[in-house]
Each structure stands twice: as C-alpha cells, then as structure tokens.
N, C-alpha and C positions, 0 to 999 in steps of 0.2 A: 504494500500500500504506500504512496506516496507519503511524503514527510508532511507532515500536517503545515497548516498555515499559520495554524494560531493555537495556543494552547493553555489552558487554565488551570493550577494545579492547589488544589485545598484555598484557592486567592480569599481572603478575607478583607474583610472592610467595615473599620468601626467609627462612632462619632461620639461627642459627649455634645448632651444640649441639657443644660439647666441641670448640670451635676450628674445627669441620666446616662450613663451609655449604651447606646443604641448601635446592635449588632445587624449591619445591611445586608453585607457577604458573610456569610459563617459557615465557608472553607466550598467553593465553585468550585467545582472539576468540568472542563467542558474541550475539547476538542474538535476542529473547523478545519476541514482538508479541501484540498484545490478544485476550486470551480463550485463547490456548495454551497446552496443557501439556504443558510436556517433562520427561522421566524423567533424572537426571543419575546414571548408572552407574560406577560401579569400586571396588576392591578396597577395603576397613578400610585405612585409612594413604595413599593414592592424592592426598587432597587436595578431596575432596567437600567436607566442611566448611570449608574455608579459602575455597574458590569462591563458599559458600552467606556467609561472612563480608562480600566482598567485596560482592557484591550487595545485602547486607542492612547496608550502610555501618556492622559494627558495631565495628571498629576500625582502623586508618590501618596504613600502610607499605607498602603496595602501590603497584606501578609501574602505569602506562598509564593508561588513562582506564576510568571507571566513570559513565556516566551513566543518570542515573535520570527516566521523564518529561519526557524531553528538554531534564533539567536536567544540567550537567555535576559531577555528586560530590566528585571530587576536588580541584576548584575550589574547592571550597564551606565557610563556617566551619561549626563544630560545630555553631552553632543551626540551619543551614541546613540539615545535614544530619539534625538530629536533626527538624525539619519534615519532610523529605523520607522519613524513615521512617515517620512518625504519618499524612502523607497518602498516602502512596502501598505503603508495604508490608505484607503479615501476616507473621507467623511459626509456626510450628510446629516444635517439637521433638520428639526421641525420646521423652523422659522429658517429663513434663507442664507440671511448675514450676505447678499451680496454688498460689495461696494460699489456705492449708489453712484461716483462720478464718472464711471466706467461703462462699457458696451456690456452686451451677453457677453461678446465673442472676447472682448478683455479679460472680465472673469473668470474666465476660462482660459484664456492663454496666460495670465501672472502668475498661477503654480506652477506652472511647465518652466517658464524662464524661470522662477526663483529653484527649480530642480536643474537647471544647467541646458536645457531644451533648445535648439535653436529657434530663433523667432518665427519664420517661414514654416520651420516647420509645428512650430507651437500654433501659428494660426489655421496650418491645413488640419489638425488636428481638431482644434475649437469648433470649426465650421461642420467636420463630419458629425462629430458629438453631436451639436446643437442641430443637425440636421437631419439626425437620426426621431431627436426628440420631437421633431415638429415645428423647428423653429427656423428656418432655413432665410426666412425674410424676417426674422426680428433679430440678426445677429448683430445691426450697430443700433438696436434700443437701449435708453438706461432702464435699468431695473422699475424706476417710478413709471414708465412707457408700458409695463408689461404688468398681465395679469397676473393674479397668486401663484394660478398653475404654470404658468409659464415662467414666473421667477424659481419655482419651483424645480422647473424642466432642465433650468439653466446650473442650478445649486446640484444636480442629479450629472451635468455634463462634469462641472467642475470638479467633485468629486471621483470622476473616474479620468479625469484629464490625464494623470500623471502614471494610466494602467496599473493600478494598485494590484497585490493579490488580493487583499479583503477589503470591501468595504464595508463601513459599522454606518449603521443609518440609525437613527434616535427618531420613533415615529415621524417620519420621512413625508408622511399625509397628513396627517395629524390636523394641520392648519387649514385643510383644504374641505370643500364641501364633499359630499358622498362620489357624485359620478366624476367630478374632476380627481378625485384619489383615487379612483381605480384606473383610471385611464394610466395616471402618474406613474403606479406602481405597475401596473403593467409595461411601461415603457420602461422603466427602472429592471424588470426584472429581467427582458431581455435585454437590454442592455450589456445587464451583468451577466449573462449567459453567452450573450455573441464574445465579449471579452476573454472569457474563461477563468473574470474573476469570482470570490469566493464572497459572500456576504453571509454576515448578522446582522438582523431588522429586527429591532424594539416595534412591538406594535400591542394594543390589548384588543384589536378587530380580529376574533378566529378567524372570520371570512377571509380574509387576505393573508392569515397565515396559511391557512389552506393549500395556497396556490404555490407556496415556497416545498424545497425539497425535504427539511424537518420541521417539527417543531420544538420548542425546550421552553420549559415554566419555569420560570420564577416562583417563589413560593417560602416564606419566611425565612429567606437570606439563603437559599439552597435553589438548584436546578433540578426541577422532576423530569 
C-alpha cells in the first residue's frame, strides 16, 4: 500500500477556559492515503476544526505524533514545517479570505509565485483551475465582482493551485445556500479526483459526506 499522506497518531489536544480543562482531541488515530477523500463529521463545537489544525501544522500544542509525507511534524522547526505546508498541503475555508484588491486569477496565481512557480506559468495554471470551476470569464473580477459561490469556486482553485497531496477543507459550503453547495462540492470533489489529490472535509451535512470515499466521526475528542 502506498505510504500514507497524512497521518495521526494518539494526536491530543487540550485547553483550559475558566480554570476548566477541556479535552478536544483525546488521543486521534487516523490515516489518509493518496488520492482519498474522506468526509470528517460531527457536531459545531465536536473538534472538527482543531483536527483540521492539526493536520494543516497550523499551530503547536498538541500531543502524539503528526506526520506529514512521511515526514515526522512534530519533530520539525517552524521552517520545516512551514515547507511542509507550501509542498504538501491546500486549504480551504468556510469563508473565502480572498484578497479583495486582487483578480480571481491573482488569487490564484500569488501561492504559486510565493512557492517559486514561474509566473507564465502560474497564470496558465490559475486560468485552467478557475476554468474548470466555471469561471472562465470572471478570471480579472475582484472578489466584491463575484458571487458567494463563485468567491467560493475561486478559494477551491486557490487551494489546489500549488497540487497539494491533501487538501483539508473546514466546511468548504458551509457559507453557501443548499443548491449552490452542492454544485460547489461537486466541483471540489472532482477537482480533487482529476488531480489525484487526497482530501479531509469537515462537514456535519451526511448528504454530502455521502458522496466522498469514507467517512470518520468525530465524537467526544475520538474518531469513530
């Protein structure tokens, strides 16, 4: 079997609020091999986010081991792991975060250049993305030009801009009305399937986990 993508091992994660400490992760084991997508379910407040944290190295204090590319994360200084994000992961968020003074197609080409991308060809890349997506004539709109779903579509290119092997999406629709998130995630999920990258998708919609290759629960700091 191929060497896994991403890999979670007892990873723990605690917080103290009002003297209380509050155990999120208490001890994830989860394993993500090349090209699969799994659905990562449970409740608002459950610990989705803190999971998708962990994976996506983007800040420390977690217990157990986190390896990324069959490098070991937790090991690793910042620079190492700030490489290991730039080669190996996307991101997606609920909300868009594009920069608003910028095109689609800029969006989308400024991870490439800040990964060392040529510019030529950071933008013939931008324009297939977004052209895949549906966006083929709004690629010099600013984001305020563009509808939810289509800031959306753009934050879904950008994130695979830089051919991650995994992308981590933190309900990715979430902000969207019913038939424009399916559309979305439909487009998202081949996307990630033409690529033959590997996604984890926070989502608490079964419907739409449904359609991804596993599922895995969340469920009082543990993966069922």
């Amino acid at each position: 079997m191929s060497e896994a993508v991403a890999e979670l091992r007892s990873v723990t994660r605690s917080f103290e609020q009002g003297g209380v400490r509050i155990d999120v992760l208490r001890g994830v084991d989860l394993t993500i091999r090349p090209g699969e997508i799994v659905a990562l379910l449970g409740p608002s407040g459950s610990g989705k986010s803190t999971l998708l944290q962990a994976l996506g190295l983007l800040e420390g204090g977690f217990g157990g081991e986190i390896v990324i590319a069959g490098t070991p994360a937790e090991k690793s200084d910042s620079k190492a792991r700030t490489t290991l994000r730039r080669d190996h992961l996307g991101f997606v968020y609920q909300f868009h975060h594009l920069l608003p003074d910028f095109s689609a197609r800029e969006n989308v080409v400024l991870p490439q250049l800040v990964a060392g991308t040529d510019r030529a060809e950071a933008e013939a890349r931008s324009e297939q993305l977004l052209s895949a997506l549906g966006l083929a004539a709004r690629l010099d709109h600013r984001p305020s030009q563009l509808s939810g779903g289509e800031q959306q579509r753009v934050a879904v290119a950008r994130g695979l801009a830089n051919r991650p092997d995994l992308i981590l999406a933190d309900e990715p629709t979430g902000n969207l009305d019913e038939a424009t998130s399916d559309t979305v995630l439909e487009q998202l999920l081949e996307l990630v399937r033409g690529e033959g990258s590997a996604a984890l998708i926070a989502t608490h919609n079964e419907r739409l986990a449904a359609k991804m290759d596993r599922i895995v629960r969340l469920h009082e700091g543990l993966l069922e």
